[in-house]
Structure formats: structure tokens, C-alpha cells
C-alpha positions in Angstrom: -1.9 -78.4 7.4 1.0 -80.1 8.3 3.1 -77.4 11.2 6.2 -76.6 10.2 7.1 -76.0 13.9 5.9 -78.5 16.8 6.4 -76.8 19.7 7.3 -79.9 22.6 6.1 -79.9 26.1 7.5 -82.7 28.1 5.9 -82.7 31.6 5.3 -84.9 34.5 3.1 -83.4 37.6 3.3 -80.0 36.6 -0.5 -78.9 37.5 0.5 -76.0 39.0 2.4 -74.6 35.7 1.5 -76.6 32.8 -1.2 -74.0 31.9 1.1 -71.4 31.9 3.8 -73.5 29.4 0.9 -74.5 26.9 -0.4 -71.1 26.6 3.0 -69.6 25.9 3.2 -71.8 22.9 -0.5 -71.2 21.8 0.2 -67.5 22.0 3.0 -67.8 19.6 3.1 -64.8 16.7 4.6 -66.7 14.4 3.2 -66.7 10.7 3.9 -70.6 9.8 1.9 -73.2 11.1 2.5 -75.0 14.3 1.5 -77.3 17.0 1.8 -77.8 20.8 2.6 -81.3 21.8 2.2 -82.1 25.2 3.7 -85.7 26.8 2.3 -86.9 29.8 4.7 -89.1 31.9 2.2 -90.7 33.8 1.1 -87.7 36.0 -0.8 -88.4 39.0 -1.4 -84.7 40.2 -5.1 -83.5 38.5 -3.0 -81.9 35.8 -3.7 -84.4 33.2 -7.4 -83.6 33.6 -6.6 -79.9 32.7 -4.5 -80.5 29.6 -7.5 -82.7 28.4 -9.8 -79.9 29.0 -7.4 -77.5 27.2 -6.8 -79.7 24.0 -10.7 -80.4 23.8 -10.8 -76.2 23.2 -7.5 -76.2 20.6 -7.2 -78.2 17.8 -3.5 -77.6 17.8 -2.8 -79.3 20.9 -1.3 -82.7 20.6 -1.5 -84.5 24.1 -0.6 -88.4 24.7 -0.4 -89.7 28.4 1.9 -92.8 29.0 0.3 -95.4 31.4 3.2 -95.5 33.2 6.6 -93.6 34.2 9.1 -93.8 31.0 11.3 -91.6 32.2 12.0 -88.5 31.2 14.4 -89.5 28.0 12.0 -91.9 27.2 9.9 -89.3 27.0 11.3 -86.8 25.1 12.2 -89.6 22.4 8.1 -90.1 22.3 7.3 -86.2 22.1 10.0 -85.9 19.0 8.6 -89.1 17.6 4.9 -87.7 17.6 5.8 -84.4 16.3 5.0 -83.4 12.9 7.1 -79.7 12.4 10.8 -80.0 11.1 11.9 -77.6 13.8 11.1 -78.1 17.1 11.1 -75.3 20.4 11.1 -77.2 23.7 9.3 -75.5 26.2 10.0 -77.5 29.8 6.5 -77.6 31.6 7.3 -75.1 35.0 9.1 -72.9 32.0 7.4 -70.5 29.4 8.3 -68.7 25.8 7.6 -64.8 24.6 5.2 -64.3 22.2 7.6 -63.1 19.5 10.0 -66.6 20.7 9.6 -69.2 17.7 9.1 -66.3 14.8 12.3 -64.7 15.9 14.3 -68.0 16.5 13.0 -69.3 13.3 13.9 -66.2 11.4 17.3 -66.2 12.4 18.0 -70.0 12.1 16.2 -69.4 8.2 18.2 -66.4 7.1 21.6 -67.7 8.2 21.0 -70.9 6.7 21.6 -72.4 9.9 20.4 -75.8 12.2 19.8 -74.7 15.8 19.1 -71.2 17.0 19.4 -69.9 20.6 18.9 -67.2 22.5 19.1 -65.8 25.8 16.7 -66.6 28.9 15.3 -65.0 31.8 16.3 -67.0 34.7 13.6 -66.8 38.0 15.1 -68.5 41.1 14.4 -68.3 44.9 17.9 -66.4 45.2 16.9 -63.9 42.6 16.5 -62.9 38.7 18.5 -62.9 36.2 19.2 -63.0 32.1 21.7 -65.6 30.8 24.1 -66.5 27.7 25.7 -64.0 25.5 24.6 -60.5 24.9 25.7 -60.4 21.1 24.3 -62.0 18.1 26.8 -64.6 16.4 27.4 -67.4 14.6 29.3 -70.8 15.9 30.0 -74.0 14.9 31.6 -77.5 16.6 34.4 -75.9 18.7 33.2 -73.0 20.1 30.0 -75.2 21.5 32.6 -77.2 23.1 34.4 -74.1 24.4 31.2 -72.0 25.3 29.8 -74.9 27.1 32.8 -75.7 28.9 33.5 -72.5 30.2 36.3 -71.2 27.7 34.2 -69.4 25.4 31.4 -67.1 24.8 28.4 -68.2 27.0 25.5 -70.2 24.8 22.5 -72.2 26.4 22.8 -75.6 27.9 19.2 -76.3 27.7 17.0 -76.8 24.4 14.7 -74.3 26.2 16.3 -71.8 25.0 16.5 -72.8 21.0 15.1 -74.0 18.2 16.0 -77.2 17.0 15.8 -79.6 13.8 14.0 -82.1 14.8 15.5 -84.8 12.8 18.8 -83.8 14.7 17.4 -83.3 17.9 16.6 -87.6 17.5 19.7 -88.4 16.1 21.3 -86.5 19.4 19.6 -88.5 21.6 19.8 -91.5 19.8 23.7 -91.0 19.2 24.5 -90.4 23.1 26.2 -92.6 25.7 25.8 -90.5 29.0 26.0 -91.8 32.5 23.4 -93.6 33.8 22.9 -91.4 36.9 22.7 -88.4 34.5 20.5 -89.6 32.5 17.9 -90.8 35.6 18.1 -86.8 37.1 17.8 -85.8 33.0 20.9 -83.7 33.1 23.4 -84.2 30.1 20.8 -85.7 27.1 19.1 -82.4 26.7 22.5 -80.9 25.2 23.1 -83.8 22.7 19.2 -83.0 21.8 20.3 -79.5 21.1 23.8 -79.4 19.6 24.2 -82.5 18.0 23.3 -80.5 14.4 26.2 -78.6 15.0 28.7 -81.1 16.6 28.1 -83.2 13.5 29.3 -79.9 11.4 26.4 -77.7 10.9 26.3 -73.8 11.8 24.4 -72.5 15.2 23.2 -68.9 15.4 23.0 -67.2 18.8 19.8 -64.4 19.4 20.5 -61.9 22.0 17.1 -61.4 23.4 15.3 -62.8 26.2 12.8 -64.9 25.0 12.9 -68.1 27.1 11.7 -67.9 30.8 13.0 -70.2 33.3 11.2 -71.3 36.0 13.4 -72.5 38.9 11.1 -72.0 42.0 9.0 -75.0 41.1 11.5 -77.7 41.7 14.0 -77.3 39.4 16.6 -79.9 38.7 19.6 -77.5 38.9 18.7 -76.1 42.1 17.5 -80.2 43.3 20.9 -81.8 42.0 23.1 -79.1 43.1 25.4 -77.0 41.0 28.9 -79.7 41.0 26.6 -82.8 40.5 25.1 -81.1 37.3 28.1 -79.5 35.9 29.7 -83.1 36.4 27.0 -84.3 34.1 27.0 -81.6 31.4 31.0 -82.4 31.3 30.3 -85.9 30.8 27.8 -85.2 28.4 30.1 -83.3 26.5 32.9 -85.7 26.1 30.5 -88.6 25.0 28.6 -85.8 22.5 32.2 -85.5 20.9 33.2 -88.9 20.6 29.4 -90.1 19.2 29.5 -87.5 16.6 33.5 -88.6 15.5 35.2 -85.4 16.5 38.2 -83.9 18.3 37.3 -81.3 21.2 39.7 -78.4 21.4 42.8 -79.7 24.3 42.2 -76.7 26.4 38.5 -78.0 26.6 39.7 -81.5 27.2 42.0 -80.1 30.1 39.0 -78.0 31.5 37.1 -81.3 32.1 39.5 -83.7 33.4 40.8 -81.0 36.2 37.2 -80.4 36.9 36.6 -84.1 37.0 39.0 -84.6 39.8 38.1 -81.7 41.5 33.9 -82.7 41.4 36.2 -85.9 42.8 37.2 -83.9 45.7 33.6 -82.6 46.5 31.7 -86.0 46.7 30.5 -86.3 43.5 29.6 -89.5 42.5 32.1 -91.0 39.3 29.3 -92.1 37.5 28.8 -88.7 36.9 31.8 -87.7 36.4 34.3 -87.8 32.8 35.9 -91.1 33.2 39.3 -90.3 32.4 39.8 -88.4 35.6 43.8 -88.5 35.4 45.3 -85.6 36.7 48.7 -84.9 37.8 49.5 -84.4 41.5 51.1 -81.1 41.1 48.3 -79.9 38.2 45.6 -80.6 41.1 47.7 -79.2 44.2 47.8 -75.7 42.2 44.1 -75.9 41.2 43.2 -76.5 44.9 45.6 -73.5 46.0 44.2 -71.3 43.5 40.8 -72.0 44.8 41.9 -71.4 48.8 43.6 -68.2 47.6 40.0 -67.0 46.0 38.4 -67.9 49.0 40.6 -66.4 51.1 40.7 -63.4 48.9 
């Protein structure tokens, strides 16, 4: 039966959580048929040996091992490229999904005829725990991505881990994108053209206010690795090149946002192949940024 959901587990020496990933999508409630498809990016850690093992015992586990280190786009292009299902949850390999995750995601991505559906996550880090993204259940389209993922709007997920994606969009996304270089080796920025590019391109998102994503950030985690200006760089950058691939205008005040946090990312040692390449920003513009942001520290 062919899934209608594949359920996409890029990973790459993960044996110490992989287990956990794979059985969150196996436990899945979800009435429609689905699969788990696991890609391998060369690991080198045992944990290859116990995905075998796992997909030997489940029929709907799909599990391919490169030879080699693609990279982690490369990887994800494979994954989408093997899966069967016309939607497609990403589950990242040190994260994990509720039982009720894909049926609920599904549900409200069917019933308000829409292309991507997100929700909120619960966010484990050595600092402490926390849920993320908006509270309220809504609907959005092209703008108020730009605005919620620049910091000017109503707080939606950055990563596909916390949505359910068409597939055919999610490939066009990634396809579509021209992100920095240095960006795309830490794999911060792609993962957003993956997950909005349905909606850039003028399709309708729908937000789901539970918790039913769970981030893992004790294990490694890129955020916490890259540090919080170098990844917020990237996402900015991402955004920019997301708009102009897909052919549309951002909001100005979004625009503005960037370039002032361009130069200030400038200002803090990030590297400008991260960074939005127009950077140009007024003398005075950036004197009262800087001043603002002494007065809050001082404050």
C-alpha cells in the first residue's frame, strides 16, 4: 500500500538517539498508511548496525546508507527522493514526535485545505525546558512567514521538525534555494526553504498549538554548536534568498529587520558569508541600534 505519509529521518552518528527518533514515528496513531525512512550519511558509530536490526523487524522502515559523507543537504534531497507519501514529517535523528503528531498535523493541514502545518515544540537544552512558537491556532500565508520568521510577527517554527510538509514542495524548496555556502555546510538556512517554500510560492500554512515535536538539544545540537548570531545570520540569509527564488516582495519592515541585523551580526564577528549581502546601513541607523542595545544592557 502505497503511504500517504513518509515520515524522514536524516541522521548521521546518532547511535545513541536514533532508536528513540525511529520509534516515535513507528508509534504514530495515525489512521493512513505511512512509512519511516531512515538516511544514513555514512555513519561510522555502531548505529547503522541497529537501524538494520530494527528495519529487519518492521516492514515499514525504509533505510539506505550512503558509502560516503554527502552532506547533510545532499542528504535530505536523497530521503525526499526515496520517499513514497505526498506529505512528509521530518523527524531530526537526536529529536522525537508524539504519538498523536502526524494525525493531528495532517488533520489540520486536510481540513483547512492547506500545504504545510506546524505546531509547537518542546525544546530540551542543557540551560533548561521549554515550549516554543505560537500559542493560538491560525492560518498564514507569504508575509506573515516572512514577518514571523524575522521577528516582526507571530512566532512559527524555523525547523521542518515541527511540521508537516508536501513533499513535492519540500524538493522544489530545496532545489529552488541559493543559501550561503557556510550555511549550508553547518545545515542552517535550507531546512526553512524545505518547509515554507509551499507557502512563499502562494499557498496557505496552518499553525497547531500543541506540543507535539520534541527537541533534543543536549546531544550536540547545531544551534547550541554554531552559536545563536551565526545561526540567526543564516536563517536571515535564508530568508532573503527564499524570497527572491520564489519571485516575491518581502514586507520593507522585514527587509529593514535584516539589513540592520546584518551589520550588527557584522559587529559581532560573524563571518559575511553568512550574513545578507546587502549589509548597507546608515551610520546614524546603526549608532542608534548600538545605543539602544547599551541602554538594555545597562538597564
Amino acid at each position: 500500500m502505497v503511504p500517504v505519509v513518509s515520515i524522514l529521518i536524516p541522521t548521521f552518528n546518532r547511535a545513541a538517539t536514533i532508536e528513540r527518533a525511529i520509534e516515535s514515528g513507528l508509534l504514530q496513531d495515525v489512521a493512513v498508511p505511512f512509512e519511516v525512512v531512515v538516511v544514513d550519511n555514512a555513519s561510522d558509530d555502531g548505529s547503522s548496525d541497529l537501524i538494520s536490526a530494527m528495519a529487519a523487524e518492521d516492514s515499514r522502515i525504509v533505510y539506505r546508507r550512503w558509502s560516503e559523507n554527502l552532506g547533510p543537504i545532499e542528504n535530505w534531497r536523497r530521503g525526499l527522493d526515496i520517499a513514497r507519501g505526498d506529505w512528509i514529517k521530518v523527524v531530526w535523528s537526536d529529536d522525537w514526535i508524539v504519538p498523536t503528531a502526524v494525525r493531528l498535523l495532517l488533520e489540520a493541514a486536510q481540513s483547512h485545505d492547506c500545504v504545510v502545518a506546524t505546531c509547537r515544540a518542546h525544546i530540551s537544552q542543557p540551560h533548561g525546558e521549554f515550549e516554543d512558537y505560537d500559542k493560538e491556532a491560525f492560518t498564514y500565508e507569504a508575509n506573515d512567514v516572512f514577518r514571523a520568521l524575522s521577528g516582526l510577527g507571530r512566532s512559527l517554527p524555523w525547523s521542518p521538525g515541527a511540521a508537516l510538509v508536501r513533499r513535492l514542495d519540500a524538493i522544489s524548496g530545496l532545489r529552488a534555494l541559493r543559501t550561503p555556502e557556510a550555511c549550508v555546510r553547518a545545515a542552517i538556512g535550507p531546512d526553512v526553504a524545505m518547509l515554507y517554500w509551499g507557502v512563499v510560492t502562494g499557498g496557505q500554512g496552518v499553525h497547531v498549538p500543541a506540543a507535539l515535536a520534541q527537541f533534543d538539544g543536549k546531544h550536540g545540537s547545531i544551534t547550541i554548536r554554531e552559536g545563536r548570531h551565526r545561526v540567526s545570520a543564516c536563517y536571515d540569509s535564508t530568508l532573503m534568498s527564499l524570497a527572491r527564488a520564489a519571485g516575491v516582495e518581502p514586507p520593507p519592515d522585514v527587509v529593514r529587520a535584516v539589513k540592520h541585523r546584518a551589520a550588527l551580526y557584522g559587529l559581532r564577528g560573524v563571518s559575511s558569508e553568512m550574513r545578507f549581502p546587502d549589509r548597507r546601513l546608515s551610520a546614524p541607523l546603526l549608532a542608534r541600534s548600538v545605543a539602544r542595545r547599551i541602554r538594555r544592557a545597562v538597564i
